[in-house]
Wavefront OBJ file of the C-alpha trace (Angstrom):
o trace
v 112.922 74.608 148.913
v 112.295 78.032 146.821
v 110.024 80.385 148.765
v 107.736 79.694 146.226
v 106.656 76.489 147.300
v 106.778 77.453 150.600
v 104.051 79.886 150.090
v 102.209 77.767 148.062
v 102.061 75.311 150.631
v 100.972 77.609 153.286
v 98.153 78.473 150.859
v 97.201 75.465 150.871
v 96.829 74.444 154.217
v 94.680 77.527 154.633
v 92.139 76.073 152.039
v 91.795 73.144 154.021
v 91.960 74.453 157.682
v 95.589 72.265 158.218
v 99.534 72.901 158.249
v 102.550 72.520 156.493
v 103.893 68.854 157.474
v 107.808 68.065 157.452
v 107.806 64.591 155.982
v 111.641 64.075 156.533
v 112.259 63.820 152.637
v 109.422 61.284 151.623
v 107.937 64.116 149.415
v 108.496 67.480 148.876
v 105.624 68.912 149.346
v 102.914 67.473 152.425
v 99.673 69.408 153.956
v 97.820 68.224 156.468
v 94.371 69.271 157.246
v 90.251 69.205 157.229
v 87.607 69.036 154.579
v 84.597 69.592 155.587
v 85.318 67.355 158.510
v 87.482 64.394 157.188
v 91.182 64.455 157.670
v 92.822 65.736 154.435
v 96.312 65.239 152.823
v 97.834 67.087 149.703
v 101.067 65.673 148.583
v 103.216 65.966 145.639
v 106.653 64.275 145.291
v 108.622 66.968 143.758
v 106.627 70.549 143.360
v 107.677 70.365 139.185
v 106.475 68.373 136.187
v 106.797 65.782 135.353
v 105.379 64.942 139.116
v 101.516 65.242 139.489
v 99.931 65.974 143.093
v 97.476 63.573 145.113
v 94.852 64.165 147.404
v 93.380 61.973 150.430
v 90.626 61.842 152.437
v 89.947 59.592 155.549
v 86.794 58.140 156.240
v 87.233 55.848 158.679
v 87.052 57.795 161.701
v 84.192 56.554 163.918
v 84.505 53.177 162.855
v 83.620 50.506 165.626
v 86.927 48.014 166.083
v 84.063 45.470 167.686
v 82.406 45.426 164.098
v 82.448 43.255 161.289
v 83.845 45.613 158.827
v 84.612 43.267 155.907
v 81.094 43.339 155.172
v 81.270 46.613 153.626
v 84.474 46.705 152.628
v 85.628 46.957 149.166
v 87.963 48.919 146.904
v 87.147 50.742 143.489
v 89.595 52.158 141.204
v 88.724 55.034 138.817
v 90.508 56.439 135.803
v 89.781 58.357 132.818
v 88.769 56.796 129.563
v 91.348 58.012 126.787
v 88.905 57.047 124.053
v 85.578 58.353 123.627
v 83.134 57.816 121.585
v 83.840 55.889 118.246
v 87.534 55.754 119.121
v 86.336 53.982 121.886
v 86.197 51.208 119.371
v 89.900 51.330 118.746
v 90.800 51.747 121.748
v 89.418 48.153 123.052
v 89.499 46.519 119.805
v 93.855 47.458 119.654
v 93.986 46.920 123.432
v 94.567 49.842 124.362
v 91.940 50.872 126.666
v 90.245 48.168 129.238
v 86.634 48.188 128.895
v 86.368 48.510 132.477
v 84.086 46.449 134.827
v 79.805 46.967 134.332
v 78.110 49.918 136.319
v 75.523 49.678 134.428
v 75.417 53.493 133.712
v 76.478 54.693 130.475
v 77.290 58.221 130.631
v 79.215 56.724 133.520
v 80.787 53.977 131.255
v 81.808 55.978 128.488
v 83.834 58.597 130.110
v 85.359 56.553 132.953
v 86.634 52.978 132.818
v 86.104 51.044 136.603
v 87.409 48.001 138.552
v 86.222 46.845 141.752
v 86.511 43.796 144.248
v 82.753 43.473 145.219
v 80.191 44.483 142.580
v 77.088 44.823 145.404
v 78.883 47.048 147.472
v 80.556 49.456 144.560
v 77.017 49.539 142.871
v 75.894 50.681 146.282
v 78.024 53.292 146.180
v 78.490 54.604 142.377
v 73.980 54.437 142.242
v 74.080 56.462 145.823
v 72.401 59.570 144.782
v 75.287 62.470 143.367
v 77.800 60.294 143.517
v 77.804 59.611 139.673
v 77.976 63.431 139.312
v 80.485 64.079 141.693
v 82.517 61.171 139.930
v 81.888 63.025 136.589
v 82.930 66.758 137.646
v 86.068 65.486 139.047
v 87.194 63.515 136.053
v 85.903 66.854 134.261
v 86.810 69.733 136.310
v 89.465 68.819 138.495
v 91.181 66.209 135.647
v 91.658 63.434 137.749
v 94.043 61.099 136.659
v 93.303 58.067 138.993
v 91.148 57.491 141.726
v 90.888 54.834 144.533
v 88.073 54.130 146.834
v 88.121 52.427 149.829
v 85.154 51.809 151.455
v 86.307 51.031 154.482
v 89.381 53.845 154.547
v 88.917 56.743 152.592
v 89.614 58.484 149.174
v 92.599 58.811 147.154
v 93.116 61.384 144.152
v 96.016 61.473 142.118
v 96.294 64.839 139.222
v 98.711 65.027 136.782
v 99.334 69.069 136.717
v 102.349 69.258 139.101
v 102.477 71.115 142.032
v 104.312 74.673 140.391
v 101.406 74.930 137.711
v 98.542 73.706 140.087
v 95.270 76.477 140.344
v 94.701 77.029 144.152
v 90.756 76.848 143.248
v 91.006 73.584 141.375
v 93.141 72.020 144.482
v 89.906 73.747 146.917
v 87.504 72.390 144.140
v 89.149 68.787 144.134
v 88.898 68.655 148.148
v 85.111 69.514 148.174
v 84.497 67.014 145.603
v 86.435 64.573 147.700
v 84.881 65.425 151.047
v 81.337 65.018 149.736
v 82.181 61.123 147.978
v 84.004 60.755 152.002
v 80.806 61.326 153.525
v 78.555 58.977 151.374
v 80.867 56.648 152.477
v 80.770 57.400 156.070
v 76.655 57.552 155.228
v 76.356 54.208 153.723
v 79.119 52.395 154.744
v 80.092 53.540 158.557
v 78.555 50.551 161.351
l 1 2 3 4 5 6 7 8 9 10 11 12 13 14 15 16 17 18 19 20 21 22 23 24 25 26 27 28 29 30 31 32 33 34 35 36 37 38 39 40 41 42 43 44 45 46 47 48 49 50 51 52 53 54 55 56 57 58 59 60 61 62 63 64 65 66 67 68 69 70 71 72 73 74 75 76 77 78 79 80 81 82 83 84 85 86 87 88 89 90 91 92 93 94 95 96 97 98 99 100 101 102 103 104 105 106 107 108 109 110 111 112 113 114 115 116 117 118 119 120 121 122 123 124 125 126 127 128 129 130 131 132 133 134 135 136 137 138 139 140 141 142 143 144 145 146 147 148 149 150 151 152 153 154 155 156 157 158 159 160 161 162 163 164 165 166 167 168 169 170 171 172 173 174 175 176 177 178 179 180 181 182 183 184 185 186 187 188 189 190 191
């Protein structure tokens, strides 16, 4: 691996208080570390395009094994909407969009298209107060390409820049964002 990457890497793990991580060939590129107090990965398969990079962060750290945790579990995906505004129209009329599952937010609605296994519990999380901002910035700012929420697990992040042309503020940025979504969840949904 170029020294590049290498020093990339350690830059990373600096952001996020964590360490380069060997992952015997499963990706190229592997950080472990903190955000604000959740375990944090950043991974990318190979460090060039056309590879993006993803981001996690675990929530599930004081959870109690005695506890009924399927009653707050649930899993919503987040991506991008391609079409906006009147090509919205075309975009679900041709099929080429989803309209997404109800949030019953429209700013909400209209940039980001969502699916979810339990509509109580992701409308308990998407209405917690910031989260639909938080949602927004990092669909605006950090140009998130997918995200999945676990509510009983964590937070996963995927970005299509790949690894070579990724801003080290953005990837800093994207981890704040993530950590602060991570602890509504371990707010609202922690027993």
């Amino acid at each position: 691996m170029s020294s590049e990457v290498d020093a990339k890497q350690k830059t990373i793990a600096k952001l996020i208080d964590g360490q380069v991580v060997d992952s015997d060939g499963r990706v190229a590129v592997c950080v472990k570390g903190v955000a604000k107090g959740f375990p944090a990965t950043f991974e990318a398969f190979s460090p060039g395009w056309p590879f993006g990079c993803s981001y996690a962060i675990e929530t599930n750290l004081l959870q109690n094994p005695q506890s009924n945790a399927n009653d707050n579990q649930a899993k919503i995906s987040v991506i991008p909407r391609v079409g906006r505004g009147l090509l919205s129209f075309f975009f679900h009329t041709f099929l080429f969009e989803s309209k997404g599952m109800p949030v019953n937010d429209k700013k909400l609605q209209s940039r980001l298209i969502f699916s979810y296994d339990d509509q109580a519990v992701a409308m308990r999380f998407i209405k917690y107060p910031g989260v639909a901002d938080l949602l927004l910035t990092l669909e605006s700012e950090c140009k998130m390409k997918e995200m999945i929420i676990k509510t009983d697990a964590g937070i996963y992040l995927s970005q299509a820049n790949s690894f070579n042309s990724m801003n080290l503020d953005l990837c800093k940025a994207t981890f704040n964002f993530m950590a602060d979504l991570g602890q509504v969840l371990a707010d609202s949904f922690s027993d």
